[in-house]
C-alpha positions as CSV (number, residue, x, y, z in Angstrom):
1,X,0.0,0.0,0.0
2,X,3.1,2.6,1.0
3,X,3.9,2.2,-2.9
4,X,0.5,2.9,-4.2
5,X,-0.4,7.1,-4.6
6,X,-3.0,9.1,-6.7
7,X,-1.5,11.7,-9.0
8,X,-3.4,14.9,-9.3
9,X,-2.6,17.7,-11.2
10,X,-1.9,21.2,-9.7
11,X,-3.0,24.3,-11.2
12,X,-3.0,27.8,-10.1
13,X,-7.0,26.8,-9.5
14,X,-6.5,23.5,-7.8
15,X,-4.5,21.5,-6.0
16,X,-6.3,18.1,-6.6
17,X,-6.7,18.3,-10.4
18,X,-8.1,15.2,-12.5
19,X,-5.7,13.9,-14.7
20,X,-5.5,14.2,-19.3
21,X,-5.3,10.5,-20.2
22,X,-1.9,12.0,-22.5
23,X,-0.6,13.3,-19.5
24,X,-0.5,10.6,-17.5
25,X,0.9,8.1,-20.4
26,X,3.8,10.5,-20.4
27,X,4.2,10.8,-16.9
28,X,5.0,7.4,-17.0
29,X,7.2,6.8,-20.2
30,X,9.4,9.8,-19.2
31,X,9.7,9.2,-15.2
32,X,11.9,6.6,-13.8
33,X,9.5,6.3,-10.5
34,X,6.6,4.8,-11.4
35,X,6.2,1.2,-12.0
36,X,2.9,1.1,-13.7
37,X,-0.3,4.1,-13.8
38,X,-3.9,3.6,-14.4
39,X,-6.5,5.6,-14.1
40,X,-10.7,5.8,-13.4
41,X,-13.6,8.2,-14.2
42,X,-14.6,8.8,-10.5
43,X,-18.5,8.4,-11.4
44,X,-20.1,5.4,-11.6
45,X,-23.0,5.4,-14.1
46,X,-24.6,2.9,-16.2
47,X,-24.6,0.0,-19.0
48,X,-27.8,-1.6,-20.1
49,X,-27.6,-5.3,-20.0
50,X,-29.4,-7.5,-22.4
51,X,-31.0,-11.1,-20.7
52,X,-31.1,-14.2,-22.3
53,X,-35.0,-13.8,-21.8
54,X,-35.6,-10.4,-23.4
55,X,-35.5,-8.1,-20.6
56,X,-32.9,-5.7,-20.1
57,X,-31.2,-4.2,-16.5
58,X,-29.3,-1.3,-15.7
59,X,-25.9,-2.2,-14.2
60,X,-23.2,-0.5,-12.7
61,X,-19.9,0.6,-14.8
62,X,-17.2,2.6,-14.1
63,X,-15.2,3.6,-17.0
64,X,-10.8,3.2,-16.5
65,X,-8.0,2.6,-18.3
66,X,-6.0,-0.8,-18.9
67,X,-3.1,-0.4,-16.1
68,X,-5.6,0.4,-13.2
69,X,-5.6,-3.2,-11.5
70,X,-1.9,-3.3,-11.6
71,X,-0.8,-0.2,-10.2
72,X,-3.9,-1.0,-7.4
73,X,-2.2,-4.0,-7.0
74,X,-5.3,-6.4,-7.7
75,X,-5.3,-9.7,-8.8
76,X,-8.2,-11.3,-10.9
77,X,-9.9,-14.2,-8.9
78,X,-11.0,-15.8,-12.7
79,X,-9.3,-14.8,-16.1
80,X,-7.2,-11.6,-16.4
81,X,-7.5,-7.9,-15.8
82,X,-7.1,-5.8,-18.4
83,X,-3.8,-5.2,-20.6
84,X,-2.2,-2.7,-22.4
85,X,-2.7,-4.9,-25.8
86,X,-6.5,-4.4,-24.9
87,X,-6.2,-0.3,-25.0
88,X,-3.5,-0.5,-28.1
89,X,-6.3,-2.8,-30.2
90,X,-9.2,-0.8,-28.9
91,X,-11.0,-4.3,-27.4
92,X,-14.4,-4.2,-26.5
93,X,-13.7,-6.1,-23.0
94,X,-15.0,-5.7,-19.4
95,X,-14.1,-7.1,-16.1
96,X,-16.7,-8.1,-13.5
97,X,-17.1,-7.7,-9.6
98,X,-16.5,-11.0,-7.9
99,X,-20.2,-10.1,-6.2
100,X,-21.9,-9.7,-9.6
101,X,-20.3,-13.1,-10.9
102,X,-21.7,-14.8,-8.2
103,X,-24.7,-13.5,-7.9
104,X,-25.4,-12.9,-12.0
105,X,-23.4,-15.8,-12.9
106,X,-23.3,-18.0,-9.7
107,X,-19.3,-18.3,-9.8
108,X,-19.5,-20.0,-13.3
109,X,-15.8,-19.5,-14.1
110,X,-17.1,-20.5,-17.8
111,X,-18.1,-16.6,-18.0
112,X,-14.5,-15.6,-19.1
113,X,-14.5,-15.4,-22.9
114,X,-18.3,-15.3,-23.1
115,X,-20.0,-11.9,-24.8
116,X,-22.4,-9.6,-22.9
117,X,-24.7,-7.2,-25.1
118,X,-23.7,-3.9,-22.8
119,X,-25.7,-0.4,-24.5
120,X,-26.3,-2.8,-27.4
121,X,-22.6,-4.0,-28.5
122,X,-21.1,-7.0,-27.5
123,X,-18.5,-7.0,-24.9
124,X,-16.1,-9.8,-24.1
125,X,-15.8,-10.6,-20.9
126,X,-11.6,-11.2,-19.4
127,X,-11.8,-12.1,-15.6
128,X,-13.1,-11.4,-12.3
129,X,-11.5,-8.9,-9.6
130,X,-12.4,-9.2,-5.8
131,X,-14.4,-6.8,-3.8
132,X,-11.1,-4.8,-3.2
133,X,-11.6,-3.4,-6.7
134,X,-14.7,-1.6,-5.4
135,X,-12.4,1.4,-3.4
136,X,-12.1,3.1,-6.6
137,X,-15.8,2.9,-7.3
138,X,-18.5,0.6,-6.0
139,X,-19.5,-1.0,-9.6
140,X,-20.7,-4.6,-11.4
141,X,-18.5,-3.9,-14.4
142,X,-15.4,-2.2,-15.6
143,X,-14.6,-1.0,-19.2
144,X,-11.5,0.6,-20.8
145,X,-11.7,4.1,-21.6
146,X,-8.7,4.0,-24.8
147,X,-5.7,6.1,-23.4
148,X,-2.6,5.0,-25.9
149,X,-3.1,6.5,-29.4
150,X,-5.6,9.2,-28.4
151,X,-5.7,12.1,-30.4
152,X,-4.0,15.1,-29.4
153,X,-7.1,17.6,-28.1
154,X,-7.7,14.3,-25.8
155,X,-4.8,16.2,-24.0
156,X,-6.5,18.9,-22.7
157,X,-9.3,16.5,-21.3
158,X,-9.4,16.2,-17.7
159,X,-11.3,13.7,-16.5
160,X,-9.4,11.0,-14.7
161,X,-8.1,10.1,-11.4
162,X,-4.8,9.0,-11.8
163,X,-3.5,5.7,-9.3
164,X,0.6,5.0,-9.8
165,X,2.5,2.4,-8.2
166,X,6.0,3.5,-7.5
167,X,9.3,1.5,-8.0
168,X,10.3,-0.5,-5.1
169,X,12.7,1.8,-3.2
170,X,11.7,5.3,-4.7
171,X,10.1,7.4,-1.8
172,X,6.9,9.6,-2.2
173,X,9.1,12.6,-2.1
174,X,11.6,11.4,-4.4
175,X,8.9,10.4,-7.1
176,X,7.5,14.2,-6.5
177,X,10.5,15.7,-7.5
178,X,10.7,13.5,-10.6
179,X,7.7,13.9,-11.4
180,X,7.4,17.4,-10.7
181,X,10.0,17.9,-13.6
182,X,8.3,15.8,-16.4
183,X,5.1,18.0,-15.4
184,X,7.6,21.1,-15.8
185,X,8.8,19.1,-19.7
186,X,5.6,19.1,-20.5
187,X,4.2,22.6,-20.0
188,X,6.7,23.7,-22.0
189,X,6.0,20.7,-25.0
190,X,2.3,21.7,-24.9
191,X,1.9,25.3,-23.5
192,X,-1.5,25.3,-25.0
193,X,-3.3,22.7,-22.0
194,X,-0.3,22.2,-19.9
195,X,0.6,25.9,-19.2
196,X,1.2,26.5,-15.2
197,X,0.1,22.9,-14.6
198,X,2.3,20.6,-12.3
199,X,1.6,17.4,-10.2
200,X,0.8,16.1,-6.7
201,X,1.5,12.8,-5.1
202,X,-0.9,11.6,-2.3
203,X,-0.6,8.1,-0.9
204,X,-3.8,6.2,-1.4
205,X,-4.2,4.8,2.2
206,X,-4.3,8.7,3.6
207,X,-6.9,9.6,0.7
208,X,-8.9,7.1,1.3
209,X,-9.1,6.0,4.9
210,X,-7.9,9.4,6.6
211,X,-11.0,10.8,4.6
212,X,-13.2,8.6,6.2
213,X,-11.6,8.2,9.8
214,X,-11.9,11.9,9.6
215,X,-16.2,11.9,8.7
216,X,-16.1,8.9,11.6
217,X,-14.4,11.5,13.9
218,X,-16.9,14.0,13.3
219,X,-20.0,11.8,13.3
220,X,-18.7,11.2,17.3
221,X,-18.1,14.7,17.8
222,X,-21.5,15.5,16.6
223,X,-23.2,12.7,18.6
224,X,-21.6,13.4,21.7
225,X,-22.8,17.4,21.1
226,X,-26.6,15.9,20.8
């Protein structure tokens, strides 16, 4: 977990930015900190699911990109997360919560291959990820928004919360500094949407858990005022 951090990006507006897909590709490729980065849309919204006996449902998706199960750290209980091979070919595949594949599916480990009709195309499903998978969003399925190849305006699209995974042995602080100076390559590569725009590093664990040991704190405070 002490490797794992969400990337932001800083403006003069903002300190906890969302992320450009193109950004965070070349944060990456030009930094020698981070072992892998993915990324998710931070809303969950919805894909219309076809039944075998005619009648559709609404389930839950959250859109991310191919690396975001690796640089969580998260391990497919059936089949495979996604890969970068998925992104670079533009594959129409998802990847289901381990508590929709048993309660949709009832654990049938034959679902890995098989095609669901999601918003009317088919979608091939790759593997199963445990309920861990749910911290970035709480979701039935995952689909690949395409990050390598995108066209150049994608660049000034910010719509992504970044994850990375750092190399074993680089600190936080060290990765900031690298980072920090690919940020400062790239404002001046692409003044146009990267003007005055930087990075921050914040470990997962503190985003995630200090925000809600700090809303437990205050429930307490509140209940001992009543």
């Amino acid at each position: 977990a002490s490797q794992v951090v969400l990337i932001w990006e800083r403006t003069p507006k903002t300190s906890r930015g969302l992320a450009s897909r193109l950004n965070m590709l070349d944060w990456k490729d030009r930094s020698e900190s981070l072992q892998s980065i993915g990324a998710y849309v931070p809303d969950v919204g919805g894909m219309v699911m076809g039944n075998a006996d005619g009648m559709p449902d609404t389930v839950a998706r959250q859109w991310v990109t191919s690396e975001i199960f690796t640089a969580l750290g998260i391990e497919a209980v059936a089949g495979r997360t996604f890969t970068r091979a998925d992104d670079v070919d533009r594959r129409r595949v998802v990847v289901l919560s381990e508590a929709f594949w048993r309660e949709r599916f009832s654990a049938d480990r034959g679902i890995v291959g098989r095609t669901l009709m999601l918003d009317g195309d088919p979608f091939t499903v790759v593997g199963v990820v445990p309920k861990e998978a749910q911290l970035i969003g709480r979701s039935s399925i995952w689909a690949l928004v395409p990050a390598v190849g995108a066209p150049p305006r994608v660049r000034g699209i910010h719509d992504l919360v970044a994850v990375g995974r750092l190399q074993p042995g680089i600190s936080r602080e060290a990765a900031q500094s690298d980072l920090t100076a690919v940020a400062m390559g790239l404002a001046r590569e692409f003044p146009d949407t990267n003007a005055e725009r930087s990075i921050v590093l914040e470990p997962l664990h503190e985003a995630v858990f200090g925000s809600e040991l700090r809303q437990t704190a205050m429930l307490f405070i509140g209940v001992v005022g009543l």
